[in-house]
C-alpha positions in Angstrom: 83.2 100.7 101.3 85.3 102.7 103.9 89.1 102.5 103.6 89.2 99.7 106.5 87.2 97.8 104.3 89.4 98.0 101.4 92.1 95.8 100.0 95.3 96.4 102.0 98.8 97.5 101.0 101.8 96.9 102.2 104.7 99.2 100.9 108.3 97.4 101.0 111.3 99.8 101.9 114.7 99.8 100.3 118.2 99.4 101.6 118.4 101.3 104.8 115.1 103.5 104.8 112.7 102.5 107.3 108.8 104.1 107.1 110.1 107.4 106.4 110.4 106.6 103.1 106.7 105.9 102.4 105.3 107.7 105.4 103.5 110.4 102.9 101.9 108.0 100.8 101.0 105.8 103.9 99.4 109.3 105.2 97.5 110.5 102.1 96.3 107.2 100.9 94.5 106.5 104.8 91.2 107.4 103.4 91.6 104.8 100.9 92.9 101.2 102.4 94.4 100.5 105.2 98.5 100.8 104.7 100.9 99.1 106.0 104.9 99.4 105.9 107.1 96.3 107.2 110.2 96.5 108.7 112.8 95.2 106.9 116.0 95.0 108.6 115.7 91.7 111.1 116.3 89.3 109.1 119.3 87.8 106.4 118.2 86.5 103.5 115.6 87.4 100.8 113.8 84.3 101.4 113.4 84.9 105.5 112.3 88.8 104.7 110.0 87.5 102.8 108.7 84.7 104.9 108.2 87.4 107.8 106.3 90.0 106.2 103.7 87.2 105.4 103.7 86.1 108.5 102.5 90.0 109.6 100.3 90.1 106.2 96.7 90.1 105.6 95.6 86.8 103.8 95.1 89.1 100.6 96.9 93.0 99.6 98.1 95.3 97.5 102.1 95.1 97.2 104.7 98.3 96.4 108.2 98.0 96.6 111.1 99.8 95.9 114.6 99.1 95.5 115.7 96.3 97.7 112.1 95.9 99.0 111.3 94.6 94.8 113.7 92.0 95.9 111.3 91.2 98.6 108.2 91.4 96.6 109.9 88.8 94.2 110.0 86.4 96.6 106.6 87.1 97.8 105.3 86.3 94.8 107.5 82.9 94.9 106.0 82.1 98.2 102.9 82.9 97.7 101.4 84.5 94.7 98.0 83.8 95.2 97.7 86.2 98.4 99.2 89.3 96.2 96.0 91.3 94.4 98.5 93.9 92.2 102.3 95.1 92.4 104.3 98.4 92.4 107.6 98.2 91.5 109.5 101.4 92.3 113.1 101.7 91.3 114.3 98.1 91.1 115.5 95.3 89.1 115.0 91.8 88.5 118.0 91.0 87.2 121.0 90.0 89.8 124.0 92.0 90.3 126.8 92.4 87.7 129.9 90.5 88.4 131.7 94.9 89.3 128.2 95.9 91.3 128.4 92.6 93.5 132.5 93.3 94.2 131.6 96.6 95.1 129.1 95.6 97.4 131.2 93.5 99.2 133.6 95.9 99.7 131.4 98.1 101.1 130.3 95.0 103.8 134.1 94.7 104.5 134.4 98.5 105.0 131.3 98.8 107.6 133.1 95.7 109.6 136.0 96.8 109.9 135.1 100.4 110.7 132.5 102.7 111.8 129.1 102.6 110.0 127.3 106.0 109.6 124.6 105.1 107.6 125.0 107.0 104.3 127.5 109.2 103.2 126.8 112.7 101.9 129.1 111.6 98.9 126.6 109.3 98.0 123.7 111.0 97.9 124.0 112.5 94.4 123.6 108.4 93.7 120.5 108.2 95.4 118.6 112.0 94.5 118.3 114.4 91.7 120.4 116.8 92.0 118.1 119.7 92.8 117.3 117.6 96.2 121.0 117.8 97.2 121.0 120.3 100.7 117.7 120.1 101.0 114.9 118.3 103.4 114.8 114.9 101.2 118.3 114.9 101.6 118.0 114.9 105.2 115.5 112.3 105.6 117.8 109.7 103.7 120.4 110.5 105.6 118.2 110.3 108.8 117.1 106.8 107.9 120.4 105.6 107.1 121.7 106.4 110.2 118.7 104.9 111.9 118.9 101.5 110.4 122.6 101.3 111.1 125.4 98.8 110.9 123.9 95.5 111.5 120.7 95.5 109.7 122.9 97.3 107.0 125.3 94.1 106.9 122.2 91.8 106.7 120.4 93.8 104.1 123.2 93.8 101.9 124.4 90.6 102.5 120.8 89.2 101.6 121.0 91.7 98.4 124.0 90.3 97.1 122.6 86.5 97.3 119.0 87.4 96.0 117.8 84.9 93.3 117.3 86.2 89.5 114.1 87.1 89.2 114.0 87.6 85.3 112.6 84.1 84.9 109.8 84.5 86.9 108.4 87.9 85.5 106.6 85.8 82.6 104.4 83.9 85.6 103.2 88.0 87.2 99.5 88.0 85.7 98.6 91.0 88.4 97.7 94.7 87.6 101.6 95.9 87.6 102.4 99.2 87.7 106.6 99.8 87.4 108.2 102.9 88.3 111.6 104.5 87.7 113.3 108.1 87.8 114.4 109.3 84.8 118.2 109.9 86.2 117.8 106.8 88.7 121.8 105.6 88.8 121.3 102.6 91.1 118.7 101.0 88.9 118.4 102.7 85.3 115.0 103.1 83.3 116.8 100.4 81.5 116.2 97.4 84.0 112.7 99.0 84.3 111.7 98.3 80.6 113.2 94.8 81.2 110.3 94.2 83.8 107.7 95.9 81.6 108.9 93.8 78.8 108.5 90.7 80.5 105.0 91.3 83.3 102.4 91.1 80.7 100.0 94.4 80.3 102.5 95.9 83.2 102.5 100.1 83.0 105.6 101.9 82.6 106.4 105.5 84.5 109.4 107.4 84.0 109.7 110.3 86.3 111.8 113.2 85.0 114.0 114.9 87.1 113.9 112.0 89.7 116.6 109.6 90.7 116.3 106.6 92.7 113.7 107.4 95.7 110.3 109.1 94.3 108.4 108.5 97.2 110.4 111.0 98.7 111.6 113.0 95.4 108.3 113.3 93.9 105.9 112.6 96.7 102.2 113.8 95.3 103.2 112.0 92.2 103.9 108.9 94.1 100.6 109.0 95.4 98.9 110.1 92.7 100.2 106.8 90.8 99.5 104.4 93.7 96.4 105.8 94.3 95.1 105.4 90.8 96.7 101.8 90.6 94.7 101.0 93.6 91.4 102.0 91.8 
């Protein structure tokens, strides 16, 4: 079977990266299926991101996600579970927001209305990558991205973040080869809300990267594909 003929997979970004964020994977996995990476910043509402990229699916694929783009996948499976073959989870979280995390995300929707977005900050990048990345290339590229997305698909992504449904309920019903990865320092979304998903997607695998933080794919790239790839097989 040659890599067209093989199972598709669609890799879900996070809150404002576009395909840079999986454009190594998407590269070194092309002799294996066919990849695909959806743009995910048209739309306002879990539910409508989710209705879209089905709409640009295949019938049947492989599904990774990370960060906001689990959200997505959540819903995917809501909407229709039967069309997803196995899921990656990368550095997200099924539960909702904390009453302080969802008040600081609105604060940060008020700030980029009433002033001038510029994607994201240097002082958040410790938040975002291991510290050894700090000043270096991976820092760039999420900086890059951020800008790129910018304020208005920024304000829908987090808007649509902030209103996503618990998915904790639903785990239970994910009878899929699941494969659910977290760095080891990951602030945003701890190994913590990882086990939580292992806990509850029967026979789901659990990978803790060290010295990673919230964005392997670009931290730890050859280990990102070594995983997915493997997954895949």
């Amino acid at each position: 079977m040659t890599a067209t003929d093989a199972l598709p997979l669609i890799l879900l970004p996070g809150l404002l990266c576009d395909q840079r964020l999986w454009a190594i994977q998407a590269a070194d996995l092309a002799d294996t299926c066919p990849v695909l990476i959806p743009d995910l910043t048209r739309d306002l509402g879990i539910v409508a991101l989710a209705r879209r990229v089905l709409a640009e699916a295949p019938p049947r694929f492989a599904l990774g996600a990370l960060s906001m783009g689990g959200y997505v996948a959540f819903e995917i499976l809501r909407q229709a579970p039967e069309r997803v073959v196995r899921l990656a989870l990368f550095d997200t979280m099924a539960s909702p927001d904390a009453p302080e995390r969802a008040a600081q995300r609105r604060a940060m929707l008020d700030l980029a209305e009433r002033g001038r977005f510029l994607g994201i900050s240097p002082q958040l990048l410790p938040r975002l990558i291991h510290a050894s990345r700090l000043g270096t290339p991976v820092a760039d590229t999420v900086l890059a991205m951020g800008k790129a997305v910018g304020k208005e698909a920024f304000l829908r992504q987090q808007q649509s973040i902030i209103d996503r449904p618990d998915s904790r309920p639903t785990l239970a019903q994910i009878r899929i080869p699941t494969l659910i990865v977290v760095g080891a320092q990951d602030q945003l979304t701890p190994p913590a809300e990882a086990e939580l998903m292992h806990a509850g997607i029967q026979d789901s695998r659990l990978v803790v990267l060290d010295n990673c933080g919230h964005l392997p794919p670009l931290e730890l790239p050859e280990r990102t594909t070594a995983l997915l790839r493997e997954w895949l097989a």
